[in-house]
N, C-alpha and C positions, 0 to 999 in steps of 0.2 A: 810209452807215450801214446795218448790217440788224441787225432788230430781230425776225424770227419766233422764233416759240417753238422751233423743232426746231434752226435756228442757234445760238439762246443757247447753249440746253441744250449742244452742241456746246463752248463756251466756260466751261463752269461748273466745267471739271475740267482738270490735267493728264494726266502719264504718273504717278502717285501713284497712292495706294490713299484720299487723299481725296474722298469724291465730296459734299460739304455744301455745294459753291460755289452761288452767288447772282447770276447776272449781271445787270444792266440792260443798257445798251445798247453793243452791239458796232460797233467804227469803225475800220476797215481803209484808214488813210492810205496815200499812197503819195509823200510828199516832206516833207520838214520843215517846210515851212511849216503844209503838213494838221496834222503832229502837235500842231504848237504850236496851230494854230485848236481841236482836239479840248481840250486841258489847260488851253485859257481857256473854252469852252463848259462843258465838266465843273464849273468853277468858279462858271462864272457860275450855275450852277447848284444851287448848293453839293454836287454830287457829288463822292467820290473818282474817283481810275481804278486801273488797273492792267496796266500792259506785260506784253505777252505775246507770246512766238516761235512756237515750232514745238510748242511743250504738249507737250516729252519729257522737263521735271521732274522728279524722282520725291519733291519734298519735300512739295510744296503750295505751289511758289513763284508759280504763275501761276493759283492757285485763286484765282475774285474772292470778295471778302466784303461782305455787305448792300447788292447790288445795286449795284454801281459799274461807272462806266463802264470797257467793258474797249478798249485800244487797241492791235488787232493790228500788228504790219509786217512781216507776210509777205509784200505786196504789198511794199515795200522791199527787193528783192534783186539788185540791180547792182553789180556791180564796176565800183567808177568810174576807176578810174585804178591802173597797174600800174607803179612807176621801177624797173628793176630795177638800175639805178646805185646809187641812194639805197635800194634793198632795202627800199623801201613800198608797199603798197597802201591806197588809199580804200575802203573798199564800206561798202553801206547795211547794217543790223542783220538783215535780214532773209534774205541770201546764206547758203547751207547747207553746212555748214563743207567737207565731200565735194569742192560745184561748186566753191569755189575752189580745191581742192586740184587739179582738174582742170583747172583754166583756168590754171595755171601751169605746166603739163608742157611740157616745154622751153626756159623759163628757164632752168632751173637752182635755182631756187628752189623754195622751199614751207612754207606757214605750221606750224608743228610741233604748236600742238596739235590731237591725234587723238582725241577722245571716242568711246567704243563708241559711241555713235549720232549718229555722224557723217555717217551717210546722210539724215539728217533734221533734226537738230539745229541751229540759226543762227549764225552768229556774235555776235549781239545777245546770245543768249541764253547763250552760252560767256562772254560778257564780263561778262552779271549774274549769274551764277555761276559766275565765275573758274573755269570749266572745266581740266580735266587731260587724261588718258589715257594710254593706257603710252606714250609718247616723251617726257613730262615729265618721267621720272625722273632723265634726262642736259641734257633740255631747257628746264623750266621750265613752270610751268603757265601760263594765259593772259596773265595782268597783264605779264608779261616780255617779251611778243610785243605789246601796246600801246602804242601811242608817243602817239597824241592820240584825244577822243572827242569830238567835238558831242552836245552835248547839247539836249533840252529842260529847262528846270528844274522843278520844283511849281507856276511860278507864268506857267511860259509864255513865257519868257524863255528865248532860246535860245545857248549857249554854247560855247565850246572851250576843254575841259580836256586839260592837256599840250601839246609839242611836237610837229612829224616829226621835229627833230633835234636833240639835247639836253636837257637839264634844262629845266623850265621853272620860272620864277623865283618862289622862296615856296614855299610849303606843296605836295604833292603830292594836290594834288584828282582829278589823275585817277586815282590810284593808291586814293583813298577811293571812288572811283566803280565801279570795275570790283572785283565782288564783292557792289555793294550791292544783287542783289537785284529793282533796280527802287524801290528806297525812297528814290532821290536824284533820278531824274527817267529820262528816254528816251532812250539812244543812238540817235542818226539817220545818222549817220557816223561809221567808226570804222577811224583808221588803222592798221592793223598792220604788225610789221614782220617780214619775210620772211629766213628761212633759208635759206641755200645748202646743195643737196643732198649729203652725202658723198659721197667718191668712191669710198666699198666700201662694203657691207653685208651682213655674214654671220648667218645664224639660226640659232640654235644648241635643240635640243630635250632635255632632261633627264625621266627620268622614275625614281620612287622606288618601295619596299616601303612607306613610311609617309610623311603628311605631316610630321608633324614633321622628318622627314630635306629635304624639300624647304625649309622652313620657315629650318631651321639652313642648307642652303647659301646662300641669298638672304644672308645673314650674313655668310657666308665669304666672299663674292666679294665684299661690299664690303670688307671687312679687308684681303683680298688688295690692295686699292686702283683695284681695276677698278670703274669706272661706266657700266655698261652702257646702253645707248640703251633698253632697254626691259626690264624682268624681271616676267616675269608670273608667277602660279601660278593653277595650276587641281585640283581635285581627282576624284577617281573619278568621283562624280556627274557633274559636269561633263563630262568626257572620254566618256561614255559617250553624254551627252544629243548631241554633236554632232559627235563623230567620222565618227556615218553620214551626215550633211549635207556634211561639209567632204572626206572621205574624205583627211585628211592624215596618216593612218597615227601617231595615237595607240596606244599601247600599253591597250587597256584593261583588262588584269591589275594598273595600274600605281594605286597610292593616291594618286598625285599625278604632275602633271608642273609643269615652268618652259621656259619662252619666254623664251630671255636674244639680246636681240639686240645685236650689236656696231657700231658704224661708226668710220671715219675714215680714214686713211691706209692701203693696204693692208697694207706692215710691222706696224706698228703694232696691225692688225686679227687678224692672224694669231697674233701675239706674244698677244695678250688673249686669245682663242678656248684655247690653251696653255694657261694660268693659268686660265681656269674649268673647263676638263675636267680638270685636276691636282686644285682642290681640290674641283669634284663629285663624283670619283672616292672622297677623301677623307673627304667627308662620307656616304656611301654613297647615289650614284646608282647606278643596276644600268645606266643606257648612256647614250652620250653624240651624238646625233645633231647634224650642220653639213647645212644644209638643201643640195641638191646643185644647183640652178641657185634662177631666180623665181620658176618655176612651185609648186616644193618648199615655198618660203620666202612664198608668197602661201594657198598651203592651210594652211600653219601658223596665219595670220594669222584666216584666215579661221572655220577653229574657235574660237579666242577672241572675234572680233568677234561669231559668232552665239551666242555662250554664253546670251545675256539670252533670247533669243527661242527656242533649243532646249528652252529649263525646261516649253514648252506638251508637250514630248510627255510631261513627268512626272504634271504637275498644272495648271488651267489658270491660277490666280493665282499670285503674286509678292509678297516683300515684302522693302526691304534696309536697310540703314545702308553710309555709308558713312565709319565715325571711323577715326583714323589714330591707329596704333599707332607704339612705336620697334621699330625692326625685332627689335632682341635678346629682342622677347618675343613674336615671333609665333607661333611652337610652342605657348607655353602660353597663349594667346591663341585661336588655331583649335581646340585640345583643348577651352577654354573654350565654346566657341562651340557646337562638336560636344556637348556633353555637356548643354545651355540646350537647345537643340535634342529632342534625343533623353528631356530630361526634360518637354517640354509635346510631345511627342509626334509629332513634324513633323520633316518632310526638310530638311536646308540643305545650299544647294549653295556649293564656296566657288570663287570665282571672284576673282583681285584683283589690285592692282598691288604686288606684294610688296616691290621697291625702294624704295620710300617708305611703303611700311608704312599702306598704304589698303586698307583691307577690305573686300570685299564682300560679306558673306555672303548669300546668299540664300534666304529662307523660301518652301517650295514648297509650296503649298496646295488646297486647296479649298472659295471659299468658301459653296457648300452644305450643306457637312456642319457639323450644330450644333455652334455652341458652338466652332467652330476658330477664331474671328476673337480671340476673349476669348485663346487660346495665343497667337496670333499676335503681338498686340500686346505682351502679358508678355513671349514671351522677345525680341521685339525693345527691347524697354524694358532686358530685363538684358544683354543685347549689349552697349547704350552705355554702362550703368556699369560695366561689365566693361571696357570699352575707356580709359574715365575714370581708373578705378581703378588702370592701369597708368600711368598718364603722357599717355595720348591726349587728341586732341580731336575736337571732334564730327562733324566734315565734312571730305572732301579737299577734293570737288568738285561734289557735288552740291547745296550749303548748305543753309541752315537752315528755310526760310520759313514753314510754320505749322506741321510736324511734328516738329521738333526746338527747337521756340524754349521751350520749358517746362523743357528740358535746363539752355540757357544759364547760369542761377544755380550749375550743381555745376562748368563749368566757369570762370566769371567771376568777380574779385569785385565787392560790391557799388559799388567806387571804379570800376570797370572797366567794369560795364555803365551806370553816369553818365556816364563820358565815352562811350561807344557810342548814347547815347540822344541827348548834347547836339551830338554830329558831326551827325546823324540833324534835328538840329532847327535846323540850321544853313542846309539845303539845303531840308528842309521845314516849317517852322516853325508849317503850317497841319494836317499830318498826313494826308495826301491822297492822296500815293503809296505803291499797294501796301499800302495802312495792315494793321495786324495780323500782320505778316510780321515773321522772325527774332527779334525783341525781345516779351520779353512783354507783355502790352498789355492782361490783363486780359478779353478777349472770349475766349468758348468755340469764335469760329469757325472751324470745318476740325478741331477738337480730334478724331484719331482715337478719344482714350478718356481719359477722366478719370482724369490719374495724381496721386498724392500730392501735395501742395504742399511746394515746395522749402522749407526752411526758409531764412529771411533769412540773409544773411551764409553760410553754408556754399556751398563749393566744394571742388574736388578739385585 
């Protein structure tokens, strides 16, 4: 355990804009047995805890609250076992989604989901926040790629939820598990199941005179009935902030660009590539770029991977949502966004996974200058009922944990967050894990700002 002041501190915050966290004592297991001794000490104690990965959150999911004990497993990051028969891998919570994707190169395999910060990011912490990234759009976010989870439970009792192969019999508990959060107890092992690599893969770059125009093709190409492996958009801002890093020959006269990438058979891949430049053309794209080897189709990649971290050469803080829209209203959804933006006075950069209609918008800031945090937080606040108000809901992939859980009531009803409360108490019946996260709870802590009270019963 270590317990200095300058370590907590270190542990009292995510990658979030909340910084109110509380820690007591920090405990950096490194086997499931440890973690289980740490969740019955906690107890014995009558502390809370709170599981924590790599702290690249951006909700407030790994912020502790009134000094609980926090239980790192970054020290947990072994790949324990690789079938590539059976297409599983074991590893501990703690493996950084990147090193496996590296340690499978020449398999043939590889785990598919790809989170922008996947350089740092865990797998522990992909699977309490059902992590995404652009190759879920064809591929599936995290839950899909879980086949079993050991766990710790609330009470120190250690389990395995799911199969490696098959259904497992009864209720799907691991399927309630991966998502929660950390408010069901500690993955310590976590099977996943491994993707075979296509045998093509083309990159295709599109870039528009207006977003909207980019917006409406992300549309068409699913109409068209093409499912592309990845469809991204990005906008001006964006494109400008990391073009000179990435030097992959963005357009930046362009209001926007998309990142549609294809895979699978090569026929098959060519034939798709056809039908999106048909109806980009259509939708008015001004060009149509196929990246011309890896080298091409890896700088493309890599200007959208650094989008988050390019926004320092705007402004030096950040702030996002990320609710998911239906795709047919992303046009008036981004114009929304742009125009929330532009009336509290602030940059937003839009960066997103357009295929699935996950937004990211980004507010660029700074927070020295008075009185910008009070903007900040308003138009992030009308972002998400902007996005409610359409049919959305509140999170792809980032979840809820204490910055979005005040939402909950406009998207839930009140029959719906009883039964999410009584799941919730099923596994912890003492309230101990991760307490104050995702579900309202009543406590002000991590509250970035005191918003109106939901009124009972209302939802969207």
């Amino acid at each position: 355990m270590e317990g200095g002041a300058s370590a907590r501190h270190l542990y009292s915050r995510d990658g979030s804009i909340i910084t109110a966290g509380r820690v007591g004592v920090v405990c950096l297991p490194d086997s499931t047995d440890q973690v289980a001794a740490c969740v019955r000490i906690a107890l014995d104690h009558g502390r809370a805890f709170v599981p924590r990965g790599a702290g690249t959150g951006l909700t407030g999911g790994a912020v502790p609250c009134d000094d609980p004990v926090v239980i790192s497993t970054t020290r947990m990051d072994r790949i324990l076992e690789v079938d590539v028969d059976r297409r599983i891998a074991w590893v501990e919570p703690g493996v950084v989604n990147l090193d496996l994707t590296r340690h499978l190169e020449g398999t043939g395999l590889h785990f598919a989901p790809d989170p922008s910060s996947q350089q740092a990011c865990t797998i522990g912490g992909n699977v309490a926040n059902n992590s995404g990234g652009p190759h879920c759009l064809l591929y599936g976010v995290t839950s899909v790629h879980v086949a079993a989870v050991e766990v710790v439970l609330p009470d120190g009792e250690v389990v395995v939820l799911g199969e490696e192969e098959g259904e497992a019999a009864g209720y799907d508990l691991r399927g309630a598990f991966v998502g929660g959060e950390g408010t069901l107890g500690i993955a310590t092992r976590i099977a996943v199941r491994l993707t075979p690599d296509p045998p093509e893969i083309r990159t295709m770059l599109l870039d528009f005179s207006t977003i909207e125009e980019a917006a409406a093709t992300v549309s068409a190409v699913i109409a068209a009935g093409i499912v592309p492996a990845a469809l991204e958009l990005m906008d001006q801002q964006v494109v400008r902030a990391v073009e000179p890093f990435a030097n992959a020959g963005y357009p930046l006269d362009a209001a926007a660009v998309l990142i549609v990438e294809i895979d699978g058979l090569a026929a098959g891949v060519e034939r798709e590539i056809e039908v999106v430049a048909r109806v980009a053309h259509e939708t008015g794209a001004r060009t149509v770029r196929v990246a011309a080897d890896d080298g091409e189709r890896d700088r493309i990649w890599k200007g959208r991977k650094a989008a988050f971290g390019a926004i320092a050469t705007i402004k030096p803080s950040y702030y996002l949502h990320d609710t998911v829209i239906p795709r047919t209203r992303l046009a008036e959804v981004v114009s929304g966004v742009n125009e929330i933006a532009d009336r509290h006075g602030l940059i937003v950069m839009n960066v997103f996974h357009a295929g699935d209609g996950n937004l990211h918008p980004i507010l660029v800031f700074d927070d020295r200058e008075p009185g910008v945090m009070d903007s900040v937080f308003a138009a992030g606040e009308e972002i998400v009922r902007l996005s409610l108000e359409v049919g959305g809901v509140l999170s792809g992939e980032h979840g809820i944990g204490l910055e979005k859980r005040r939402f909950m009531p406009l998207l839930f009803s009140p029959a719906s967050m009883e039964a999410q409360r009584v799941l919730r108490d099923a596994f912890d019946p003492d309230g101990v894990a991760n307490p104050h996260k995702v579900l309202p709870s009543g406590s002000s802590c991590g509250d970035i700002k005191e918003l109106p009270e939901v009124p009972e019963g209302v939802w969207v």
